[in-house]
C-alpha positions in Angstrom: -101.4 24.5 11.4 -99.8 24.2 7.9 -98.4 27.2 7.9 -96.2 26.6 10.7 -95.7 22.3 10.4 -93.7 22.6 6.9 -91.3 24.8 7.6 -90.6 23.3 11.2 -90.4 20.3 9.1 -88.1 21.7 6.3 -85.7 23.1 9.3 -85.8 19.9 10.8 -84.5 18.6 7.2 -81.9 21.2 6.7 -80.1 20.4 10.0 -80.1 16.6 10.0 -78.8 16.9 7.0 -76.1 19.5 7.5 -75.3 17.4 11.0 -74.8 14.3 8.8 -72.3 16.2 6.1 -69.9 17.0 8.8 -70.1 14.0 10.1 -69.4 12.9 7.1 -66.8 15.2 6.3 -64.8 13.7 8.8 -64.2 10.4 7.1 -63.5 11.8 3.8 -60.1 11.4 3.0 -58.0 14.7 3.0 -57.5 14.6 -0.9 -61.4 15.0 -2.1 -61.5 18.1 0.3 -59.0 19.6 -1.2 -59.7 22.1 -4.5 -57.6 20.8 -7.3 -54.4 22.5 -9.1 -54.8 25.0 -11.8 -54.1 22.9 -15.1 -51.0 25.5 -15.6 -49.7 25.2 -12.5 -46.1 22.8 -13.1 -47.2 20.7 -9.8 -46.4 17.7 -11.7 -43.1 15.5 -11.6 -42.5 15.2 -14.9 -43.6 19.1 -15.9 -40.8 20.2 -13.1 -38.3 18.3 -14.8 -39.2 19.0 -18.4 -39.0 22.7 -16.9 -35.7 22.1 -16.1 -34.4 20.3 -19.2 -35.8 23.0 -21.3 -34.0 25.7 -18.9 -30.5 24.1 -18.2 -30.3 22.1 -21.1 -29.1 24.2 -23.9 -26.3 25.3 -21.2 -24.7 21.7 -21.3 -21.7 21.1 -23.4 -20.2 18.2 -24.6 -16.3 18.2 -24.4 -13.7 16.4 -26.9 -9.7 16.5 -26.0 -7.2 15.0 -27.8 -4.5 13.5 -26.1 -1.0 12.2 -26.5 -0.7 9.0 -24.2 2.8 6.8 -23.3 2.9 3.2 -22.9 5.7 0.7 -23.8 8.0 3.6 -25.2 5.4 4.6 -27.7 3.2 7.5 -28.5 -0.5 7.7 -29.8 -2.8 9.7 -29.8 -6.0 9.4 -27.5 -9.7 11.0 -27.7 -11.4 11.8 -23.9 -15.4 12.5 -24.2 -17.0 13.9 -21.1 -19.2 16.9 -20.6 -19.8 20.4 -19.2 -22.0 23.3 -18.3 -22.0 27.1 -19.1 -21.6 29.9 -16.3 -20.9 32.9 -15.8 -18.3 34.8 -13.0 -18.7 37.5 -11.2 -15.9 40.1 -12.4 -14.9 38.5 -15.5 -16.2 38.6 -19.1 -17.8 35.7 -21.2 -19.0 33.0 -20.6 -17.0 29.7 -19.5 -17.3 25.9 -18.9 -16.8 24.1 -15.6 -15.8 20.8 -16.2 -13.5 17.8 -14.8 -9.9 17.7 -15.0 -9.6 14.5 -16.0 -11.2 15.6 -19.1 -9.1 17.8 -20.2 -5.8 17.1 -18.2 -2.9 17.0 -20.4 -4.7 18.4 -23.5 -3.3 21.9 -25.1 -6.2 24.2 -25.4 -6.4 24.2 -29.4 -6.8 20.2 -29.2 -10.1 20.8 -26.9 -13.3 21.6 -28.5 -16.5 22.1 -26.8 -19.9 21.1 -28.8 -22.9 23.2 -27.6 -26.6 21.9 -27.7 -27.3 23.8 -30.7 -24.5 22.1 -32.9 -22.0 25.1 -32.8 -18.8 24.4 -32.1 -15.7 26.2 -30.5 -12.3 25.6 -29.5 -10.7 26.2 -25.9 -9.2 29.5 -26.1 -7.4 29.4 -22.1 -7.7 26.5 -19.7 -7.4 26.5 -16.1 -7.3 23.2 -13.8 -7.3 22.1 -10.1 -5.8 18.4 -10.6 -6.3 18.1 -6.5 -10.1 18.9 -6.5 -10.3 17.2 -10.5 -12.1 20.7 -11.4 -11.4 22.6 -14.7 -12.2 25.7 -15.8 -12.4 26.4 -20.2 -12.4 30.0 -21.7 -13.9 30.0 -25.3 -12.2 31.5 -28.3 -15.0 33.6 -30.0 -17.7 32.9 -27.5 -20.3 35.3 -27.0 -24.1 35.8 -25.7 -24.2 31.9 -25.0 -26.7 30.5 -22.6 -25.1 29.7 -19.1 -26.7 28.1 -15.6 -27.2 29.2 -12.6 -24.5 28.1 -10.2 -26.5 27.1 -6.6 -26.1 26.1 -2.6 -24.7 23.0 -2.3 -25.1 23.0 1.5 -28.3 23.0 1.7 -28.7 19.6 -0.4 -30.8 16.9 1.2 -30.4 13.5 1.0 -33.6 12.0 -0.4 -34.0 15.1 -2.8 -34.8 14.6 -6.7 -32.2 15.7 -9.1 -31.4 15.7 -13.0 -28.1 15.1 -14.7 -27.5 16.2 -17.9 -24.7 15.4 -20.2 -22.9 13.0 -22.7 -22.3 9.1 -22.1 -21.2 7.3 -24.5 -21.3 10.1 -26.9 -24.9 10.6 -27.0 -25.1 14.6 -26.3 -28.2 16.0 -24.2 -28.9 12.8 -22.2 -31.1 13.8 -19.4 -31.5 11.3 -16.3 -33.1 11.1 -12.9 -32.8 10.0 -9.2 -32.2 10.8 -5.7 -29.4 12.4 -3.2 -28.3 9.3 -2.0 -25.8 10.3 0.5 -23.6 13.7 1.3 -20.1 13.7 2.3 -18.8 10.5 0.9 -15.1 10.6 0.5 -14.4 6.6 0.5 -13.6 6.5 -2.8 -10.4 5.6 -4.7 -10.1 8.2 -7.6 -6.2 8.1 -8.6 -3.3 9.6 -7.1 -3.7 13.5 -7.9 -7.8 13.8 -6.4 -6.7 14.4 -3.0 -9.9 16.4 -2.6 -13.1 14.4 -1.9 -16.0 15.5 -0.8 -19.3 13.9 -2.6 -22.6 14.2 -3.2 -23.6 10.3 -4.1 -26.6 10.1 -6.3 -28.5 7.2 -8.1 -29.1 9.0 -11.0 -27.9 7.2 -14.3 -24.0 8.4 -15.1 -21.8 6.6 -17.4 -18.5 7.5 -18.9 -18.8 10.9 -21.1 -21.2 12.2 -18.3 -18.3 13.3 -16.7 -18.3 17.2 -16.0 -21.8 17.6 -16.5 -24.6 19.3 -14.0 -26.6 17.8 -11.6 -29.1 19.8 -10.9 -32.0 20.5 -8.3 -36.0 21.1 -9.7 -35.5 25.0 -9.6 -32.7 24.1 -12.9 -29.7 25.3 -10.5 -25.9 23.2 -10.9 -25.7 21.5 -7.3 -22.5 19.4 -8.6 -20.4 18.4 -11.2 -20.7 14.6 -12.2 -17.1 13.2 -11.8 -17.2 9.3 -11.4 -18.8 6.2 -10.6 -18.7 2.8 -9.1 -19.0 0.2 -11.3 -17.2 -3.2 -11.6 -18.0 -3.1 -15.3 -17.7 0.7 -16.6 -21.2 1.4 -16.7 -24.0 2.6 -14.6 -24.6 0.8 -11.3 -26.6 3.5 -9.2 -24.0 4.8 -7.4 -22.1 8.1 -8.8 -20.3 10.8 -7.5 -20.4 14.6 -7.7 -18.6 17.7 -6.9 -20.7 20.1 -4.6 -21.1 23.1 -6.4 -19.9 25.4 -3.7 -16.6 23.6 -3.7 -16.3 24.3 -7.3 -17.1 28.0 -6.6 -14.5 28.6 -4.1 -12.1 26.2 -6.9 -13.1 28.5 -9.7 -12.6 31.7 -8.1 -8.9 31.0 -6.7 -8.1 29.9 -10.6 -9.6 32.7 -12.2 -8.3 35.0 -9.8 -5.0 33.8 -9.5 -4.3 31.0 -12.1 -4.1 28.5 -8.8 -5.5 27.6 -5.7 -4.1 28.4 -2.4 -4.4 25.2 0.2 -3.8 24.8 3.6 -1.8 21.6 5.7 -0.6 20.4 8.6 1.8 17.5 7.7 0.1 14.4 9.2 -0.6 11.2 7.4 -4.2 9.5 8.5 -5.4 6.1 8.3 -7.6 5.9 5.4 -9.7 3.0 7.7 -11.2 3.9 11.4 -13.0 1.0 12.1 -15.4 0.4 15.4 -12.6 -2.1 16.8 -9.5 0.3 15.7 -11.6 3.2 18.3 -12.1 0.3 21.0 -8.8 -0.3 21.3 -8.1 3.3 21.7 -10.4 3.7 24.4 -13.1 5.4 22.4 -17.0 4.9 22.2 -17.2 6.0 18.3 -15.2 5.4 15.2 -15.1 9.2 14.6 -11.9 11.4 14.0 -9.0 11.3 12.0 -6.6 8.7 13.2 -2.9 10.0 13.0 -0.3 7.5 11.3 2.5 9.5 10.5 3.8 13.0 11.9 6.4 14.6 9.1 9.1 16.6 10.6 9.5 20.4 10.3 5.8 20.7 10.1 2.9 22.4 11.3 1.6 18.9 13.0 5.1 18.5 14.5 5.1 21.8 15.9 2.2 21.5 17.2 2.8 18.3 19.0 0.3 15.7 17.5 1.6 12.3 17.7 1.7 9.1 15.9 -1.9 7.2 17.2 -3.8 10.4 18.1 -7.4 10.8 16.8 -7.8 14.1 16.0 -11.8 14.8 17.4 -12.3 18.2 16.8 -11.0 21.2 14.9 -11.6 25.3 16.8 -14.9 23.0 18.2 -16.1 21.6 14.8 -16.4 17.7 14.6 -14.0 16.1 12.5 -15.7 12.7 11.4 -13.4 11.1 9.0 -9.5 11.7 8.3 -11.1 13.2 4.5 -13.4 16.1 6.6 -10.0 17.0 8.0 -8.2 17.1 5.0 -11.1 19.2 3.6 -11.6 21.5 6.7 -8.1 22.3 6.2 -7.2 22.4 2.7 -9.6 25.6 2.9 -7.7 27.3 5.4 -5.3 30.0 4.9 -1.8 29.5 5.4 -0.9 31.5 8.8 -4.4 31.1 10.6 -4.2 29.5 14.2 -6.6 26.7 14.9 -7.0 24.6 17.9 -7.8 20.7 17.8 -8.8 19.0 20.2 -7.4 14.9 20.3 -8.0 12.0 21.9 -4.3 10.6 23.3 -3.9 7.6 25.7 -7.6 7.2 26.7 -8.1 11.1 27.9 -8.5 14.5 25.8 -6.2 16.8 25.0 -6.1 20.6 23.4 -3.1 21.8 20.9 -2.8 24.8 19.4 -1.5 24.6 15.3 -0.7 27.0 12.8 -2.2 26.1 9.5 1.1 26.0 6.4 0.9 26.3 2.7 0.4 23.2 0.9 2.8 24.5 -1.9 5.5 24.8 -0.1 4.7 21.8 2.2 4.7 19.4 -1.1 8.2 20.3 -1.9 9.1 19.7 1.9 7.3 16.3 1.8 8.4 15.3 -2.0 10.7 12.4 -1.4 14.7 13.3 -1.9 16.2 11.5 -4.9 
């Protein structure tokens, strides 16, 4: 009887007790099930962006110009700090740096020099600059086998995303902070006269003055955007900074180095730099979207067209415009010549014209104001 009551008993164990682990298992929170990392394994938040720093990092430059400024009928000379990063172009030799123009702007090439992470120094050999979109381009004199970065996708940034900025504020070189993508698209922002170009990505990460023309890079160490400016009412860091998508850079540095200059598209229309909820009430609309016409110039490719003064331009060939600075963007990248068709919101009803995109060279001289 022995023989055959222990094990019965033992198998009676064995199942209450496996019944009772997965009934246990069920309450056990997800993170004791599951099997823990490999030590090596860069998992970690601060091993991803050590990773990175020890990747990008000796690609960031700090940049020096020397300027001559005017005020009050004198002359003196003037230092700019800001910063840079190392790249490389398909179809040309070297390497370069991608910076901001107003770094470098009105600086002659011998009166720049560029101070890598590994103390070397070299002076601007050619420079190249896109005042509108407040990119620049630098060519080094004696520059070879340098580290460069890897140029990424801008459009497939997220808001929410963690990203690194590298670069040099207040003159202290290699300064590496963190944050989030706070926001995409942001164009709201005053930047002087000559950035008519505005498209940002708005981070948190700490930028102060010198950080300008740095990276801002994503955890896989790729350039997303080029640190241009913040928001500050005292100069320094306030959480809210600005940079160039990458991808706009691209297309900026390719026309340069191509060409020596970058080929724009426009129709001729001046926009209200405000669409507020009331201003699309009054016009009979449901959302303050659009680009709200203020002025049509004569002899233009608006005025041809037919837009009017008080349209809200809706959509271009189907894309949504959202703000009067998409359009400006949307079109600025359009070759002179190409036919588009927008579709606008007139006197409570929508309409459809037909435009053909001009060259924003020649419509500048056009639109520049008869002495």
């Amino acid at each position: 009887m022995k023989r055959f009551v222990l094990p019965l008993f033992l198998g009676c164990c064995s199942f209450l007790g496996g019944l009772a682990a997965v009934q246990f298992g069920r309450f056990v929170p997800t993170a004791w099930a599951q099997p823990t990392a490999p030590l090596g394994e860069p998992d970690r938040l601060e091993e991803r962006f050590e990773r990175v720093v020890r990747k990008v990092g000796p690609c960031v430059v700090a940049v020096e110009a020397v300027k001559l400024a005017h005020k009050d009928g004198k002359t003196k000379t003037v230092e700019e700090s800001g910063s840079g990063v190392l790249f490389r172009q398909n179809g040309q030799q070297g390497a370069f740096v991608l910076t901001n123009n107003h770094v470098i702007a009105e600086a002659e090439p011998r009166q720049i020099t560029v101070s890598l992470a590994d103390d070397r120094i070299f002076t601007a050999a050619r420079v190249w600059a896109d005042p509108e979109s407040d990119v620049a381009v630098l060519q080094l004199q004696g520059a070879d086998n340098l580290p460069v970065a890897v140029l990424g996708d801008s459009d497939g940034v997220r808001v929410g995303q963690w990203v690194l900025a590298i670069g040099s504020p207040f003159g202290l070189n290699q300064t590496v902070t963190h944050g989030i993508i706070s926001a995409r698209e942001r164009g709201q922002i005053s930047l002087g006269t000559s950035i008519r170009i505005k498209d940002f990505l708005q981070t948190d990460a700490a930028i102060n003055p010198g950080s300008s023309g740095g990276p801002l890079l994503n955890l896989d160490g790729e350039v997303i955007g080029v640190n241009t400016a913040i928001a500050s009412n005292t100069g320094g860091n306030s959480g809210v900074a600005f940079s160039i998508p990458i991808n706009m850079a691209k297309r900026v540095v390719r026309q340069l180095l191509e060409k020596g200059t970058v080929s724009r598209g426009y129709l001729g229309v001046q926009t209200a730099s405000s669409f507020e909820a009331a201003d699309a009430a009054k016009l009979g609309l449901d959302r303050a979207q659009g680009a709200w016409v203020e002025t049509v110039y004569p002899n233009t490719p608006a005025a041809e067209a037919g837009l009017r003064s008080n349209d809200v331009i809706l959509a271009l060939d189907g894309a949504p415009v959202r703000t009067d600075n998409s359009l400006i963007n949307v079109v600025s990248g359009l070759p002179a010549g190409q036919r588009i068709r927008l579709q606008v919101w007139r006197e409570r009803k929508t309409i459809t014209l037909d435009a053909v995109v001009g060259d924003w060279a020649q419509g500048q001289v056009r639109l520049r104001p008869k002495p």
